[in-house]
Structures are given as structure tokens and as C-alpha cells.
C-alpha positions as CSV (number, residue, x, y, z in Angstrom):
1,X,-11.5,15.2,-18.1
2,X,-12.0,14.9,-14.5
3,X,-12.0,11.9,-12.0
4,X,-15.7,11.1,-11.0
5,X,-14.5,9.6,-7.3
6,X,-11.5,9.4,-6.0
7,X,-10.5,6.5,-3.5
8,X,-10.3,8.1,-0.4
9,X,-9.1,5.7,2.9
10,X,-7.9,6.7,6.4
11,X,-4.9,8.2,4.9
12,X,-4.5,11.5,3.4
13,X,-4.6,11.4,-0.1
14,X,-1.7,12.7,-1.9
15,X,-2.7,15.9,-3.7
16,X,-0.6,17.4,-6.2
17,X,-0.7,20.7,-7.8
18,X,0.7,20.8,-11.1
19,X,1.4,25.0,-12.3
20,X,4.0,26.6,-13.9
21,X,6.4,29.4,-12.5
22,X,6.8,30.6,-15.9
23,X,2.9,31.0,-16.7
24,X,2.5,32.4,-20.2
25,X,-0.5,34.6,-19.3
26,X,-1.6,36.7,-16.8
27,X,-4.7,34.7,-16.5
28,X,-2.3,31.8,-16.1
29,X,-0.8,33.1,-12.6
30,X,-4.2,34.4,-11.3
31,X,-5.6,31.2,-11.6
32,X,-2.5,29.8,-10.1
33,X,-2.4,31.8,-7.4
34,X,-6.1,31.4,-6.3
35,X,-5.8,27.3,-6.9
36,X,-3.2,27.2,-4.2
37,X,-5.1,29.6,-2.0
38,X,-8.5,27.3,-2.6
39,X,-6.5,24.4,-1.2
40,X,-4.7,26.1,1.3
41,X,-7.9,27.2,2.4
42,X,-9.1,23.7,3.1
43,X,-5.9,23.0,5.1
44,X,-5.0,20.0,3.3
45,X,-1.8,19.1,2.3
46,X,0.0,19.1,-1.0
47,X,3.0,19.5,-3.2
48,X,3.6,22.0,-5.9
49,X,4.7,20.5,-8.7
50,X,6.3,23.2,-11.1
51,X,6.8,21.9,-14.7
52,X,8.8,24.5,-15.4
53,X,11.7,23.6,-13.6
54,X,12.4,20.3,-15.4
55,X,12.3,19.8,-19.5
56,X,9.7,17.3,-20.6
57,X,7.8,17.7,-17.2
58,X,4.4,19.0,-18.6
59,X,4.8,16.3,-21.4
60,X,4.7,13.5,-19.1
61,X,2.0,14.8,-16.8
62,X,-0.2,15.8,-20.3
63,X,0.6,11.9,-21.4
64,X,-1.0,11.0,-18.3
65,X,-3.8,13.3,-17.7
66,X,-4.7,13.7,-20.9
67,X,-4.3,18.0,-20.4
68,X,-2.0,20.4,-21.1
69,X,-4.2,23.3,-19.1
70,X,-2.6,24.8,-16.0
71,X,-2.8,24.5,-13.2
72,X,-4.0,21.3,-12.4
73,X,-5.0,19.3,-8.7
74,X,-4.3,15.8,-9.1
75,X,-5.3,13.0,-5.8
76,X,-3.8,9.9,-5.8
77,X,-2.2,10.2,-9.2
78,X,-5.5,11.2,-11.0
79,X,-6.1,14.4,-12.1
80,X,-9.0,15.9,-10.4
81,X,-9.2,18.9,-13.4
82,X,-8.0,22.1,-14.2
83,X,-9.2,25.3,-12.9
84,X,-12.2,25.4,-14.0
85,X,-13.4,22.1,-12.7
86,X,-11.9,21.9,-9.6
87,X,-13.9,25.7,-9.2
88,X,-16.6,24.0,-10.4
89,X,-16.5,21.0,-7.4
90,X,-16.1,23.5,-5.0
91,X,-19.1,25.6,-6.2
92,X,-21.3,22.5,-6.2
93,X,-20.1,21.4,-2.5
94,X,-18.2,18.2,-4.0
95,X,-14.4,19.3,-3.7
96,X,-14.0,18.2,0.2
97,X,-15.4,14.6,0.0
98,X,-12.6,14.3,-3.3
99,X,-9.5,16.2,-1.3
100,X,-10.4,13.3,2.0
101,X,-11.8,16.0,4.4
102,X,-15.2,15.3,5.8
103,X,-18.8,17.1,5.3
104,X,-18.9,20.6,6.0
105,X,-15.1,21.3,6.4
């Protein structure tokens, strides 16, 4: 599932990362770690939200998002995707417009 648009104003949207400091697989913590690097690379802002610090976390942000697949990048309270996808955007040139940074950042 992955947000088509996201509203994007003069404010910075809020952009979450949703992972896991306990990842299950090794795969799990690479793809982790280069999530966080992709959007520190585009010098935006954003909070890392670990589920595994609180019970019942991930179950709340799956009943939202509709995924249980770490990590995530949600903006504006919409989830964005998982790895994959948000790869994906970035591969096809659409990630910036969706993180509020403009053409060609």
C-alpha cells in the first residue's frame, strides 16, 4: 500500500520512520540502516519511531497502515511504503516531491 500524493504545504511535513531496534533478520537491519541513510541523505527531517521499545506499538501502526513490514516512512500520518517502495520512488525520481523538497534536490 503506498500513498499516491501526499499534501505537501509550506511547512515541512512530518516524516516518520517506523523500524525496529530488535530486527529479526539481518536483512531487517540492512534495510534499516540504508532507509535512515536514504532520508538523511535528503537532509530532511524526521523521527525514528522504534516499535520495539513499547508493547503493542507495531500493532497500532499495522492497524493503521495496513503493514506489518519494517521499516516504514510515513508523511503526515500516511505511510509512504516499506522499503521497497519508498526505493522504488526514489529510483523513479518521485521520493523528493512526496518528502516536501523541491525538483532536483
Amino acid at each position: 500500500k503506498m500513498v499516491a500524493g501526499a499534501l505537501i504545504s509550506d511547512r515541512s511535513p512530518s516524516i516518520q520512520l517506523v523500524t525496529s531496534s530488535l530486527a529479526i533478520t539481518p536483512e531487517q537491519t540492512c534495510r534499516s540502516r540504508r532507509m535512515r541513510a536514504l532520508l538523511e541523505a535528503k537532509n530532511v527531517t524526521f523521527e525514528v519511531v522504534d516499535v520495539a521499545m513499547e508493547d503493542g506499538r507495531l500493532d497500532a501502526i499495522a492497524s493503521h497502515t495496513g503493514s506489518r513490514s519494517l521499516p516504514q516512512v510515513m508523511v503526515n500520518g500516511k505511510l509512504l511504503g516499506d522499503f521497497d517502495e519508498v526505493q522504488q520512488l526514489e529510483d523513479d525520481g518521485g521520493l523528493d516531491k512526496l518528502l516536501g523538497l523541491p525538483p532536483n534536490s
